[in-house]
C-alpha positions, 0 to 999 in steps of 0.5 A: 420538415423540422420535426420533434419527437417525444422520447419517453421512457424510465431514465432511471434505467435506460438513460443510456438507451434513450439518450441514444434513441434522441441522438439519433433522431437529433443526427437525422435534423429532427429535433427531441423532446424527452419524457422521464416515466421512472419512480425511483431513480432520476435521469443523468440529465434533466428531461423536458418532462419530468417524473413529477409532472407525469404524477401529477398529470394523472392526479398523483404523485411521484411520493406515492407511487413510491409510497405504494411500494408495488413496482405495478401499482406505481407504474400504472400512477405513471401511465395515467399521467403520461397519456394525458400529458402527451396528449396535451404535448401534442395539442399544444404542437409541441411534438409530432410523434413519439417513441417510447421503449421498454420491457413489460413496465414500459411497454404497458405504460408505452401502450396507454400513452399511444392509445391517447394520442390520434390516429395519424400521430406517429407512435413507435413502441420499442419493446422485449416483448413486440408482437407477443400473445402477452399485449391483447389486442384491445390494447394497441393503439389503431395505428401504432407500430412495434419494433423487437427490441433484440438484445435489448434488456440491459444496456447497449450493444450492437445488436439492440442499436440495430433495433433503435437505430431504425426506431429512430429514424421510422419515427422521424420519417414518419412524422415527416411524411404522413398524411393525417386524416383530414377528412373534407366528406363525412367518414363512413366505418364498415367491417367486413371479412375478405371479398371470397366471404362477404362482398356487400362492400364491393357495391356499398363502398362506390355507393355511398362515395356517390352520395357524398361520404367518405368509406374506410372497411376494416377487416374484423379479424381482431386487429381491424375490430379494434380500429374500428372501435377506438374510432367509433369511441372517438366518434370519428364515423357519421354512420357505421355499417357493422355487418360483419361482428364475428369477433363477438363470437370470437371474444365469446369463445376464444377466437380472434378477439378485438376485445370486450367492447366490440359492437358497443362504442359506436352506441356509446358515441351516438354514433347510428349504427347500420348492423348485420350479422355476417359471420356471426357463426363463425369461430377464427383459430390460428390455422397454424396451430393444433385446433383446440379439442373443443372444437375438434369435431366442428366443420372448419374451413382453413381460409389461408395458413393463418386463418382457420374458421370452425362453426359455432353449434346451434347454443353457442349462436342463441348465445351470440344473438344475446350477446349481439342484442344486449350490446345494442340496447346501450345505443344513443343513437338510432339502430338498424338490424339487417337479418338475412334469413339465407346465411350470413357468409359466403360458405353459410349457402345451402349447399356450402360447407359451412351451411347449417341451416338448424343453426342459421334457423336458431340464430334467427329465432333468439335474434327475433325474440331477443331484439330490444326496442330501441333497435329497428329489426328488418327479416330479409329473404335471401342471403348477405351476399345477394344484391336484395341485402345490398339495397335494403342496407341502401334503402335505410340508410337513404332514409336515414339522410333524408330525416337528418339521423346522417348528416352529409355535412 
């Protein structure tokens, strides 16, 4: 059960902080490993990794950070060179997690060291500004964890050891006790929304674990579409069955965004892509906040007090299926469109609140027109929530086991 953490942070200026985040660790029978991020200044003790071989991990050098003289600019030297040094720590077994702690500068650089590192390695970030609108979500590693660090700008007191001292023994409990993805089915990537909107994925989950395939379902309200895609960037899915890219409306219009390059990175992986559009329509606002004026005079249904959904107009769904057609035109692998010509969420049914059959009709129309070569489009006559949708998706996806596009080993 011996573990080793890696500690990293600028020792110049939190010498104090990080040595007792180590002493910590160290207390509870983990073992350390630390990381000097710093520029200017040096550690009161030297680190197993120092400030100049992070440089030079990311092709530079401590000198011209300095020589930079832009604190930003020789910070981001510095983040190139920590994420492909951790990585390296890690592959070579000598850590089995890390923990990085700062204020804005350590916790942008903390967030490119935890990005390269893989799902399952445990990665803490102690930070002044966890959990603030400043990280954008395209930013945060799939399974990375934050802790505030309250009180903990400059030097150390008993407010901020509460913080670290918890940081601490989460990092070492976690690398003690998690179970990394090892996978011995090929992994299935499905997004959805919850079961009251879309439910495809109550009988597609048992299904496909039928024929052999392991399924995770992310929920694409942001944070779950940027999981989904740091995965599909890895290559991590045999298939993916992406119906539900609502957060391609969001990043359009200024909801609930998983970041630019949703829908892209499973295409860029060749990874084969089933793709349906369900809640493309649909705009995700913070329910607790005042709706913007833009969308004041849309139809809106407040799914719970965190989550309201507003409705997009007619334009703004010709806009979508641009979008939606342009990103998969990039693919290198095979691509099936799935179009239900009924609705797309469980609120979009004639008769629902939410059903706005011009603009369902508009969407239709531009995906039709727009949709490029390489993608495979099929119209369906019913909603995607019937059982018909369901065993279309089935009926591809068979097809595509059986010509070898999905490999079941």
């Amino acid at each position: 059960m011996s573990k080793t953490i890696l500690v990293a942070g600028t020792y110049d200026t939190k010498d104090e902080e990080l040595g007792y985040l180590a002493g910590v660790i160290r207390g509870q029978g983990g073992k350390v490993l630390t990381m000097d991020v710093s520029v200017l200044g040096d550690p009161s003790q030297p680190t197993d990794v120092s400030k100049h071989q992070v440089a030079e991990a990311g092709g530079s050098s401590i000198q011209e950070a300095i020589d930079s003289g832009d604190e930003n600019t020789a910070m981001q030297i510095m983040a190139r060179g920590s994420a492909p040094k951790a990585l390296e720590l890690y592959r070579d077994g000598r850590i089995d997690g890390v923990i990085v702690l700062g204020g804005t500068m350590g916790t942008d650089l903390a967030l490119d060291l935890c990005a390269a590192l893989p799902v399952g390695v445990p990665k803490y970030v102690v930070s002044t500004v966890s959990f603030s609108s400043l990280i954008p979500p395209e930013r945060l590693p799939s399974d990375v964890q934050m802790i505030l660090w309250a009180g903990g700008l400059y030097g150390l007191n008993s407010i901020c050891k509460a913080s670290l001292s918890q940081a601490a023994g989460a990092v070492l409990g976690a690398a003690r006790a998690v179970e990394s993805p090892k996978p011995d089915r090929p992994l299935i990537g499905m997004t959805s929304f919850g079961k009251t909107v879309l439910r495809y994925m109550v009988d597609l989950k048992p299904a496909l674990e039928e024929r052999g395939f392991e399924v995770a379902v992310f929920h694409a309200t942001g944070m779950g579409g940027r999981a989904f895609e740091s995965l599909a960037a890895e290559g991590a899915f045999a298939a993916v069955f992406d119906f539900a890219p609502q957060e391609v409306s969001n990043h359009m219009f200024g909801g609930l965004s998983a970041g630019a390059d949703r829908m892209t990175n499973a295409g860029r992986s060749g990874t084969p892509q089933l793709v349906a559009p369900g809640c493309y329509d649909l705009i995700d606002i913070v329910g607790w906040q005042p709706t913007p004026p833009a969308l004041a005079d849309r139809p809106t249904h407040a799914h719970n007090r965190l989550l309201t959904s507003a409705v997009l107009d007619a334009d703004e769904r010709r806009q979508v299926a641009r979008s939606i057609c342009d990103k998969l035109s990039s693919a290198t692998a095979p691509v099936a469109l799935l179009l239900p010509q009924h609705g797309c969420n469980e609120w979009d049914r004639p008769g629902g609140d939410l059903h706005d059959a011009e603009g369902l009709a508009a969407f239709c129309d531009e995906i039709t027109a727009r949709c490029p070569e390489n993608v495979a489009l099929t119209k369906l006559d019913c909603h995607i929530n019937d059982a018909a949708f369901t065993a279309q998706a089935l009926d591809v996806f068979d097809d595509w086991l059986a010509d070898g596009t999905v490999k079941l080993k």
